[in-house]
ZALOMAR-95845 format. One record per residue (C-alpha): residue number from 1; residue in one letter; x, y, z. Coordinates in Angstrom, 3 decimals, padded with zeros to 6 digits. Layout:
# residues N
node k=NUM | r=a | east=X | north=Y | up=Z $
...
//
This chain:
# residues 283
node k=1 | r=x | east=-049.094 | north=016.398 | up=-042.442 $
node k=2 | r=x | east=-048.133 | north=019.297 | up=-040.319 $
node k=3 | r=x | east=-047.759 | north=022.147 | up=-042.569 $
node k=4 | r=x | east=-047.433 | north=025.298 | up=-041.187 $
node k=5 | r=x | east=-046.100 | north=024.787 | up=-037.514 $
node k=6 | r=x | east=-044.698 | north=027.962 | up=-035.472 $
node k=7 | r=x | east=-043.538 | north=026.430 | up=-032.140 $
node k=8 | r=x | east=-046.399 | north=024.195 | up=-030.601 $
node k=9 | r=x | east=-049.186 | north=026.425 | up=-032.721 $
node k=10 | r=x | east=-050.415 | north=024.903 | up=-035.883 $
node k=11 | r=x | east=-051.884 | north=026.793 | up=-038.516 $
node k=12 | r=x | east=-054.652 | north=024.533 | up=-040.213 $
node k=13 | r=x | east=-054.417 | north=024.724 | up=-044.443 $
node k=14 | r=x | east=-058.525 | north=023.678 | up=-044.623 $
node k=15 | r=x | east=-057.425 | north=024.339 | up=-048.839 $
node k=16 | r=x | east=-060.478 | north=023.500 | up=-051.234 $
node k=17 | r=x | east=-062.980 | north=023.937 | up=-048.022 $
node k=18 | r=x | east=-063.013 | north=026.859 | up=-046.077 $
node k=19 | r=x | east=-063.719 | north=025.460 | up=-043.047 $
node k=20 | r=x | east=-063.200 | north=021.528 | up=-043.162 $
node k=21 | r=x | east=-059.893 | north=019.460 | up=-043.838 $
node k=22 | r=x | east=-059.630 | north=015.829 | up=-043.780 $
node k=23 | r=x | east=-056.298 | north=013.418 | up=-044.358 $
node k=24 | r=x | east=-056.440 | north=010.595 | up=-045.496 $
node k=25 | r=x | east=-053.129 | north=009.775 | up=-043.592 $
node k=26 | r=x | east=-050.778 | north=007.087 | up=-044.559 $
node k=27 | r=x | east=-047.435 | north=008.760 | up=-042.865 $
node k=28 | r=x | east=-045.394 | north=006.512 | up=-040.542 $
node k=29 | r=x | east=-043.837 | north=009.452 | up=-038.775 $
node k=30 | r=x | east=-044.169 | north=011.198 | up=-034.979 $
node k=31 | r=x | east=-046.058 | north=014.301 | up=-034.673 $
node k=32 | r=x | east=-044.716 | north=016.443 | up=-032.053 $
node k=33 | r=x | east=-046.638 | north=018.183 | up=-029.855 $
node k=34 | r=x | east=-049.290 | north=021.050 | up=-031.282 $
node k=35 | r=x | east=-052.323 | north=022.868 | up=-030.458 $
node k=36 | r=x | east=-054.648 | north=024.454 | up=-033.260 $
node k=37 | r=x | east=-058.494 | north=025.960 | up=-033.188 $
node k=38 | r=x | east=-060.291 | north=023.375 | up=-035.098 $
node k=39 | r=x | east=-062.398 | north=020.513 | up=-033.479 $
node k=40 | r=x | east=-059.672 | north=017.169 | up=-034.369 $
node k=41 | r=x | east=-061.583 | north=013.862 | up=-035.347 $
node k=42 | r=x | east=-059.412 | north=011.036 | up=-035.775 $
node k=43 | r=x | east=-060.315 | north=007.477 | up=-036.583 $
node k=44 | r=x | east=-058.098 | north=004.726 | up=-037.696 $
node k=45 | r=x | east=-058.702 | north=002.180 | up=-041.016 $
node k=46 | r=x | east=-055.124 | north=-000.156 | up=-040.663 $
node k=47 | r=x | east=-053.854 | north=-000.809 | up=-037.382 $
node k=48 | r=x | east=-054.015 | north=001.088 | up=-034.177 $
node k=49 | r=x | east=-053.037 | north=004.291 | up=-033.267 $
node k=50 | r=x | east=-051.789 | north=006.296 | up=-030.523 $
node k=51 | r=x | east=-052.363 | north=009.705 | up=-029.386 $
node k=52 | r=x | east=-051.381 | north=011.494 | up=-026.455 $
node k=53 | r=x | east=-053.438 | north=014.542 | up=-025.280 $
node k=54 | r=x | east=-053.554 | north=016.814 | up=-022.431 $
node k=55 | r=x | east=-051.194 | north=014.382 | up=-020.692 $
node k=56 | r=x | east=-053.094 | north=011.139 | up=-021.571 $
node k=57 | r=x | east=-052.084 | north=008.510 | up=-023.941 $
node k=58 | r=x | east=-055.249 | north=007.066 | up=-025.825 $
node k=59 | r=x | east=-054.412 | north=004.029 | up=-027.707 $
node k=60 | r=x | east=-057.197 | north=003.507 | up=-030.488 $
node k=61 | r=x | east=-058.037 | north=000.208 | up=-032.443 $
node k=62 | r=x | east=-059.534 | north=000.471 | up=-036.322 $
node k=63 | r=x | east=-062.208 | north=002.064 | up=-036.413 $
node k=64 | r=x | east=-062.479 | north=003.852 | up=-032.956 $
node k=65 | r=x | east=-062.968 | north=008.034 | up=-033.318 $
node k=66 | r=x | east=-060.927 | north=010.172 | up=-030.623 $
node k=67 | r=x | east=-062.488 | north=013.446 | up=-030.238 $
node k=68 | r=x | east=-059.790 | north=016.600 | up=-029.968 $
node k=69 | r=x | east=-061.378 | north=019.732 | up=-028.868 $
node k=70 | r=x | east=-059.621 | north=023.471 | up=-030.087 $
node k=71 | r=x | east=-057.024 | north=024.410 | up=-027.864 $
node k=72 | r=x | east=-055.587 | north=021.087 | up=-026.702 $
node k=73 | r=x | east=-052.501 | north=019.924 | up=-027.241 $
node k=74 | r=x | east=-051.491 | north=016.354 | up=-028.021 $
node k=75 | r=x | east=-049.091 | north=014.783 | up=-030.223 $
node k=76 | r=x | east=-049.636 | north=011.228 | up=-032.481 $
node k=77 | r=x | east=-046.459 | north=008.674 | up=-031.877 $
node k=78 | r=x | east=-045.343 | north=007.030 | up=-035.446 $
node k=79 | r=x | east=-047.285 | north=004.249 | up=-036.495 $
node k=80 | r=x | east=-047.572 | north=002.696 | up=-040.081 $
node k=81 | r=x | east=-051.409 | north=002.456 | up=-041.409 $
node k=82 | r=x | east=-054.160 | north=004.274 | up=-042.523 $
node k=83 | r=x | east=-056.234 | north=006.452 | up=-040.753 $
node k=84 | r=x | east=-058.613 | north=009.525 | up=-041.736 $
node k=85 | r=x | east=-058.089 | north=012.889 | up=-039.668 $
node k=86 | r=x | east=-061.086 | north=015.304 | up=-040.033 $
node k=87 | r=x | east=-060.406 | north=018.783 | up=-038.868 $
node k=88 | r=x | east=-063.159 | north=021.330 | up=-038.557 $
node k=89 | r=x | east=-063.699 | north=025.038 | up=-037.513 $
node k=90 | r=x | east=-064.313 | north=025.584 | up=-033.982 $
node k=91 | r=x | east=-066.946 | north=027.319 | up=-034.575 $
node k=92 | r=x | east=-069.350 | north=025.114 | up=-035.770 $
node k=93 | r=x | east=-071.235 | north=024.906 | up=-032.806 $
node k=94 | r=x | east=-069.315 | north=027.572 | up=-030.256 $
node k=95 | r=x | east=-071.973 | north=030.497 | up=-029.706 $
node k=96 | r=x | east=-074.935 | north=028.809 | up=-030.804 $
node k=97 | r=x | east=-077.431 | north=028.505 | up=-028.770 $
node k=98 | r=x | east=-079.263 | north=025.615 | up=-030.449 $
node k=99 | r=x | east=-076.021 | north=023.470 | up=-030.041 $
node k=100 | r=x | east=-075.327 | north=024.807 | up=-026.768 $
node k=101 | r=x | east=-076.115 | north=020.875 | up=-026.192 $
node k=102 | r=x | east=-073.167 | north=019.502 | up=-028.251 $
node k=103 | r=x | east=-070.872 | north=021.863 | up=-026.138 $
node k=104 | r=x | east=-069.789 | north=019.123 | up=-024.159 $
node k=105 | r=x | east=-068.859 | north=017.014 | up=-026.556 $
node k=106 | r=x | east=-065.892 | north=019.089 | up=-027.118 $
node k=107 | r=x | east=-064.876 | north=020.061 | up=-024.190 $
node k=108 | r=x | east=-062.521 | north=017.351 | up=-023.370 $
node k=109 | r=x | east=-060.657 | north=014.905 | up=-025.240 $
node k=110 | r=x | east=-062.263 | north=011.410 | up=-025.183 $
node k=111 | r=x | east=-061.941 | north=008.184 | up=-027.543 $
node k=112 | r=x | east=-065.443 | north=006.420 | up=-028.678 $
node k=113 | r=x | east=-064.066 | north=002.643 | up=-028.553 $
node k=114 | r=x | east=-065.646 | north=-001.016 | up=-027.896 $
node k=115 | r=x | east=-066.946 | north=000.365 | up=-024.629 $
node k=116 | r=x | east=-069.414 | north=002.635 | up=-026.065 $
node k=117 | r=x | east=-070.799 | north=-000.502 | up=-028.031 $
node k=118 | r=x | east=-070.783 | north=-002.069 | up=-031.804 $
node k=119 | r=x | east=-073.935 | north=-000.007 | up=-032.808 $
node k=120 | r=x | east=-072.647 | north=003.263 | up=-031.553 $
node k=121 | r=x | east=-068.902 | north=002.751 | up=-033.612 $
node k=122 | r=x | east=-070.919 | north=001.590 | up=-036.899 $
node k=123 | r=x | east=-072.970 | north=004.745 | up=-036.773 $
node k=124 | r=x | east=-069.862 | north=007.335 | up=-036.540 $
node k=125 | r=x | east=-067.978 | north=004.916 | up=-038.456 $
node k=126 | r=x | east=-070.630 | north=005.570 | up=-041.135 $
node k=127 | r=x | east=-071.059 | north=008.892 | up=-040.782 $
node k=128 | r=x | east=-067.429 | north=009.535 | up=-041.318 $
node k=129 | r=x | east=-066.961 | north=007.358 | up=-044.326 $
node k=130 | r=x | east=-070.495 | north=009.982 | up=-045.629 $
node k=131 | r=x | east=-067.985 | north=013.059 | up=-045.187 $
node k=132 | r=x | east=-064.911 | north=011.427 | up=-046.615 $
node k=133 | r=x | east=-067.105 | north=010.875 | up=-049.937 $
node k=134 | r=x | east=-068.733 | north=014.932 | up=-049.795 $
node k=135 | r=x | east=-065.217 | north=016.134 | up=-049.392 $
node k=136 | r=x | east=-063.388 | north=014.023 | up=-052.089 $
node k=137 | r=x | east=-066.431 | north=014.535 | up=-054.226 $
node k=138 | r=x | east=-065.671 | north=018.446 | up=-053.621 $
node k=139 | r=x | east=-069.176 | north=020.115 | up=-054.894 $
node k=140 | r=x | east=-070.612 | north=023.749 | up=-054.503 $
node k=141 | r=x | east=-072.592 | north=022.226 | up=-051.413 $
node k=142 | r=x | east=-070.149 | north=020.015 | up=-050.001 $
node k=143 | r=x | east=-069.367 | north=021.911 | up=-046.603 $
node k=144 | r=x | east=-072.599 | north=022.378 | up=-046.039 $
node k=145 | r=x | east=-073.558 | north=018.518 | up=-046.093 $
node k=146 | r=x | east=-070.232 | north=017.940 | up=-044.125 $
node k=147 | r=x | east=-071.177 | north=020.372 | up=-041.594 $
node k=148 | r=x | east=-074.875 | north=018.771 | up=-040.677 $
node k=149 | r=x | east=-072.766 | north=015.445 | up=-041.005 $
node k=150 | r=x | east=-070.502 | north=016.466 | up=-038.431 $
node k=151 | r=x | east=-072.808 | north=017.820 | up=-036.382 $
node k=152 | r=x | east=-075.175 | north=014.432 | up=-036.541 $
node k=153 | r=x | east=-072.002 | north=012.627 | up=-035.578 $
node k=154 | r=x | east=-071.437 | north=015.114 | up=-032.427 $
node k=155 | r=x | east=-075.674 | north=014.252 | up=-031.991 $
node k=156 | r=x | east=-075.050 | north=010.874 | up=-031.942 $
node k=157 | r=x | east=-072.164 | north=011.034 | up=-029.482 $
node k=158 | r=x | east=-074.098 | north=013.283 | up=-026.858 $
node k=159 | r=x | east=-077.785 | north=011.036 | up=-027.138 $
node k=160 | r=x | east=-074.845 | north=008.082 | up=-025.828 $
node k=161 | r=x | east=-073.752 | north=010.145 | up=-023.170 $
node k=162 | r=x | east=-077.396 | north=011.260 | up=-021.675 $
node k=163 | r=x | east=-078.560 | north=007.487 | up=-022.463 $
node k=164 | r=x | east=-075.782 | north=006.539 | up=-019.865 $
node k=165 | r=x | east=-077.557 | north=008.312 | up=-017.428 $
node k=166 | r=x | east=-079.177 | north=006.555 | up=-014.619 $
node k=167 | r=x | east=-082.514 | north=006.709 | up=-016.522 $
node k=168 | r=x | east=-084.605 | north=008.498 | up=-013.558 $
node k=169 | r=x | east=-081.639 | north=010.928 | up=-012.886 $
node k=170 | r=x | east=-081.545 | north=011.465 | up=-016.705 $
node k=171 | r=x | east=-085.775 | north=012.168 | up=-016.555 $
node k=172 | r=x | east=-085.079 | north=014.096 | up=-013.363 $
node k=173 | r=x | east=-082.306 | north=016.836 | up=-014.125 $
node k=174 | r=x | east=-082.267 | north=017.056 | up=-018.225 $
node k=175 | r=x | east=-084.656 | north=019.962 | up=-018.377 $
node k=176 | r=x | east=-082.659 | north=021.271 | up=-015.444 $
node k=177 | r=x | east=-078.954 | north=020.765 | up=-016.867 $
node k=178 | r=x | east=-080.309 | north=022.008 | up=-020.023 $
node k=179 | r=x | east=-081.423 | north=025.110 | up=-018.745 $
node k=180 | r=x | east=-078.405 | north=025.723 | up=-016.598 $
node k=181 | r=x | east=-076.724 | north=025.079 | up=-020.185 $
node k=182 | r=x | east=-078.764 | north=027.667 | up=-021.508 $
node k=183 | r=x | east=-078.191 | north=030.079 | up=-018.760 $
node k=184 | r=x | east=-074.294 | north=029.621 | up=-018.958 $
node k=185 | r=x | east=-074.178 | north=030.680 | up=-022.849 $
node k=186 | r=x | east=-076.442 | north=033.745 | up=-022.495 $
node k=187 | r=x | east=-074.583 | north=034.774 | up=-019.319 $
node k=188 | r=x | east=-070.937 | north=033.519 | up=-019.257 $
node k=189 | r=x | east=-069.321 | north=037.169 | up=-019.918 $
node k=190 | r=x | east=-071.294 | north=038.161 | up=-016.084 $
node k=191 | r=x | east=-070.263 | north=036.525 | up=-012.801 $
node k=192 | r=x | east=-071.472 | north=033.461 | up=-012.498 $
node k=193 | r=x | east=-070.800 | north=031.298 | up=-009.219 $
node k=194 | r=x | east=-071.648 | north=027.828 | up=-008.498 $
node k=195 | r=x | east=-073.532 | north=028.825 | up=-005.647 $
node k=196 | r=x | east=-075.664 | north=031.176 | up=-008.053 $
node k=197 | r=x | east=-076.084 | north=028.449 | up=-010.451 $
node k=198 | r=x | east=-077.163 | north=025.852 | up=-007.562 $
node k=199 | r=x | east=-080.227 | north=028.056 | up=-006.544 $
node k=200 | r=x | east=-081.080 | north=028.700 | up=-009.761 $
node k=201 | r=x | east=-081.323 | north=024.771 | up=-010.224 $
node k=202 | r=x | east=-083.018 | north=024.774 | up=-007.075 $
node k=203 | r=x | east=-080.461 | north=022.464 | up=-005.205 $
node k=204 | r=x | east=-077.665 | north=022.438 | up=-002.786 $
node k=205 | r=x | east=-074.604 | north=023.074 | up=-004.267 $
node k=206 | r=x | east=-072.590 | north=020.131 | up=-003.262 $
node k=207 | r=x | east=-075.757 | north=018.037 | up=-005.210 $
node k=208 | r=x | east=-075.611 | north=020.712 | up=-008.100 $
node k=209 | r=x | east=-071.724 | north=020.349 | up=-008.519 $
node k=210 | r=x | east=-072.369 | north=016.441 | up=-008.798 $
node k=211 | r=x | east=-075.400 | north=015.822 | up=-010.815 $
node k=212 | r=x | east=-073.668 | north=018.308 | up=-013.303 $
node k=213 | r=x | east=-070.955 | north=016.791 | up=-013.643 $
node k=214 | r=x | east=-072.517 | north=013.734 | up=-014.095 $
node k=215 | r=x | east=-074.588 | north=015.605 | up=-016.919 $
node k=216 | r=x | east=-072.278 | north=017.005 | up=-019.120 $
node k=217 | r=x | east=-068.881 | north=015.291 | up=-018.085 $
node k=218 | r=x | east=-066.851 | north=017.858 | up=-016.750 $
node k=219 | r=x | east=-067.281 | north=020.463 | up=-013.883 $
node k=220 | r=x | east=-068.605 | north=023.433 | up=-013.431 $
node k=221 | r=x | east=-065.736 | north=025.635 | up=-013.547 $
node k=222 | r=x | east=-063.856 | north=023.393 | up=-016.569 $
node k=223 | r=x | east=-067.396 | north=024.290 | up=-018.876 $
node k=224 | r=x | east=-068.037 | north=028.064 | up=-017.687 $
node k=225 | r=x | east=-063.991 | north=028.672 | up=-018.372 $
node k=226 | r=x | east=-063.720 | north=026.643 | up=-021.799 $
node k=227 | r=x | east=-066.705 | north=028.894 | up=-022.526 $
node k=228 | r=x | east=-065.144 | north=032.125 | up=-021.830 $
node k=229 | r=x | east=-061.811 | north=031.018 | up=-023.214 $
node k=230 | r=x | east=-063.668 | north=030.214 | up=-026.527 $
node k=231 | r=x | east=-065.264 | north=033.334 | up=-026.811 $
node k=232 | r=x | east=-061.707 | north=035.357 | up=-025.947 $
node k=233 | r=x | east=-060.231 | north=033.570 | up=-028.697 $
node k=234 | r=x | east=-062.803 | north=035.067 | up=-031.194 $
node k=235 | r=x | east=-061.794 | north=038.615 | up=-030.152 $
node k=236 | r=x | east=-058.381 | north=037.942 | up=-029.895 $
node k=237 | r=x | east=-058.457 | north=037.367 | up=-033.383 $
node k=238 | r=x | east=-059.314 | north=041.246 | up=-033.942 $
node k=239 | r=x | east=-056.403 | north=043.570 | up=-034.332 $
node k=240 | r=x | east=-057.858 | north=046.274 | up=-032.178 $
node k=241 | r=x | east=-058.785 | north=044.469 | up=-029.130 $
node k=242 | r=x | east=-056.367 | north=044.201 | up=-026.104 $
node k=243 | r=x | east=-055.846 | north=041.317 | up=-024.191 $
node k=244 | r=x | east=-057.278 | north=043.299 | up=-021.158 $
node k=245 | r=x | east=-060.106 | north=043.754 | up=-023.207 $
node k=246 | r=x | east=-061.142 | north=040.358 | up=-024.289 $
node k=247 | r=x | east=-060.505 | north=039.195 | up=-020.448 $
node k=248 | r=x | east=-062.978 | north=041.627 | up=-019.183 $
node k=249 | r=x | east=-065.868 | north=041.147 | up=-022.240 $
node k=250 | r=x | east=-065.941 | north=037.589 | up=-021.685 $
node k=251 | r=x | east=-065.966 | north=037.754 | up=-017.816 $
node k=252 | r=x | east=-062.448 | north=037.120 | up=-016.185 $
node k=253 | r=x | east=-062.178 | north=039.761 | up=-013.526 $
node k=254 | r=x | east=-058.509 | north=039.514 | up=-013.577 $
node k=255 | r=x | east=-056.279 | north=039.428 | up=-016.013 $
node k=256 | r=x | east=-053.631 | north=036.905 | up=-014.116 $
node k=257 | r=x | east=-056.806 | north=034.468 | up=-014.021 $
node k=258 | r=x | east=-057.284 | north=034.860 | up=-017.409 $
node k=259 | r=x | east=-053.960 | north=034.282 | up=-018.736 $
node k=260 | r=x | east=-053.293 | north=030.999 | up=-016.715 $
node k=261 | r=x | east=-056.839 | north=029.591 | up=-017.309 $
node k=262 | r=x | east=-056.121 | north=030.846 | up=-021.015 $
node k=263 | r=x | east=-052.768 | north=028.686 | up=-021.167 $
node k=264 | r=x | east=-053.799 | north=026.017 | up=-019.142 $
node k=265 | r=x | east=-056.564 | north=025.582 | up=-022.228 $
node k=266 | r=x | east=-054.620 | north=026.191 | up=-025.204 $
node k=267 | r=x | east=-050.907 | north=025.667 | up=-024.398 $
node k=268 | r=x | east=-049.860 | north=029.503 | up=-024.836 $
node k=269 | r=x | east=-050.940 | north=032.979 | up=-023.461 $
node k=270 | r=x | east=-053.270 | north=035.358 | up=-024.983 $
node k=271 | r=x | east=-050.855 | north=037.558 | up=-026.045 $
node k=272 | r=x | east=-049.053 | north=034.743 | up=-027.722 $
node k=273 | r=x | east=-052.282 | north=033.434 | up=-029.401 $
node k=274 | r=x | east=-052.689 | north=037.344 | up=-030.937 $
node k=275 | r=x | east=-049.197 | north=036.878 | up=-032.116 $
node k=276 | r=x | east=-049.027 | north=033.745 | up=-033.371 $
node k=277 | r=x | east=-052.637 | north=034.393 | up=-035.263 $
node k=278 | r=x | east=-051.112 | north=037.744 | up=-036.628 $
node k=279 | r=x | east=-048.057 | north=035.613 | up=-038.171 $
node k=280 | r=x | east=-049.945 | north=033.242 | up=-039.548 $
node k=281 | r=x | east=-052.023 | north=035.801 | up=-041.494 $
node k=282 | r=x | east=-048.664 | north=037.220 | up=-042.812 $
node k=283 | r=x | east=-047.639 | north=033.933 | up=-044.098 $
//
C-alpha cells in the first residue's frame, strides 16, 4: 500500500484525485513506521485492526474510525481483513478561519469506538461509505462532494466532543474558547503566551490552561505549536525559503526550538522535510 517510502517519509500517490486517496485495503502485511502530510482516516469492515501512533497502540473493532493527523507517525501491525483508509490533504481545513473549529480534531491521534456511542459510529460509518461511492464513482465533481463529506464527518466528530462538555461549562466558555481559537489563527506567527491569552479570556491562567484543555483536548502550547508547525510546513515546501526563514514567519524565536518542536511533530527536521519534499518532486 506504501508506495513511495524514503526512510520514515511517505510520499502520498492521491492518483485520479488531486487531493483525496482512499484503499480499499485487503493486505495482510506490517506497515512499518511512516509519517506523511495528509489527514489519515482509517476504519475497519472484517476484523479488527491495530495501529500504533505516536507511541500508542489503538486496537480498533469493525467499524470504529481512528483519526491520524499530518505529521504523525504510526505504523499498522499485519492483520488479514478489510478495511478502507481515506487519506486527505492537510490542508483542507489548516488556515481557514471558518474551520479554525475542526482544528482540533486533528491535532492528535484518537479512535471514535463504542465509547463515543452507536449513533455517533453509524453517522461516520455512513458518511464514509458516501465518500467511498463519490470516489469509486470518480466524476468531474467528485472531490468536491468528498471534501464537504469529510469535513461533515470532522463536524460531526467535534459537535461530540463540545456535547461532552459539562453542559454549563460548555454554555459558559464556548464563545470564549472560540474566540481564543480565533485569536490563535490570526496571531500564531506573533508571541503569544499563556499568560497573554488568560487575560484576554479574562481568567487566571492556571483556570485558562484547564478549561482549555478541557475545550479543545490538548494544551495550550501542543495547539499554538501544531499551528505554527503547520504553517512552516507550507513554506518549507517553497524552494527559496530557508529554514531560518519559515521559523521566524511563523513565530519560533529560535531556531533550536523550532527544529525540536518541528521533529517532535513530524518525525524529521525541517531541513529534512525540504529535502525529502524536494526528492519526492524529482521522482
Amino acid at each position: 500500500m506504501i508506495a513511495h517510502l524514503n526512510g520514515d517519509y511517505e510520499t502520498v500517490d492521491y492518483l485520479q484525485s488531486k487531493s483525496i486517496r482512499l484503499y480499499d485495503n485487503v493486505e495482510d502485511e506490517e506497515y512499518p513506521p511512516h509519517w506523511h502530510n495528509a489527514i489519515e482516516m482509517i476504519m475497519p469492515l472484517e476484523n479488527p485492526y491495530t495501529i500504533i501512533c505516536s507511541g500508542r497502540e489503538y486496537s480498533l473493532k469493525e467499524r470504529d474510525i481512528m483519526i491520524i493527523p499530518a505529521g504523525k507517525i504510526h505504523s499498522i501491525k499485519a492483520n488479514p481483513g478489510r478495511r478502507l483508509i481515506l487519506l486527505c490533504d492537510n490542508g483542507l481545513i489548516d488556515g481557514v478561519k471558518t474551520l479554525s473549529e475542526l482544528c482540533t480534531v486533528v491535532s492528535e491521534p484518537f479512535a471514535v469506538n463504542e465509547s463515543w456511542g452507536t449513533d455517533i459510529l453509524r453517522s461516520l460509518g455512513h458518511i464514509m461509505e458516501e465518500i467511498y461511492t463519490l470516489y469509486f464513482e470518480y466524476g468531474a465533481l467528485s472531490d468536491i462532494y468528498m471534501y464537504m463529506k469529510i469535513l461533515s464527518l470532522f463536524t460531526h466528530i467535534r459537535e461530540y466532543q463540545l456535547s461532552r462538555l459539562v453542559p454549563e461549562d460548555s454554555e459558559k466558555y464556548s464563545e470564549t474558547i472560540h474566540k481564543i481559537l480565533g485569536y490563535i489563527e490570526k496571531n500564531y506567527m506573533n508571541d503569544i503566551s499563556l499568560d497573554g491569552l488568560s487575560k484576554v479570556a479574562g481568567y487566571s491562567t492556571c483556570h485558562f490552561s484547564r478549561i482549555f484543555k478541557k475545550y479543545s483536548g490538548t494544551t495550550f502550547i501542543n495547539y499554538l505549536n501544531n499551528r505554527r508547525v503547520s504553517a512552516a510546513e507550507l513554506m518549507l515546501l517553497e524552494d527559496n525559503i530557508s529554514v531560518t526563514e519559515a521559523a521566524a514567519a511563523v513565530g519560533f524565536s529560535s531556531l533550536t526550538t523550532f527544529n525540536r518542536v518541528f521533529k517532535e511533530i513530524n518525525g524529521c527536521t525541517p531541513s529534512e522535510f525540504k529535502k525529502l519534499y524536494r526528492t519526492a518532486k524529482i521522482v
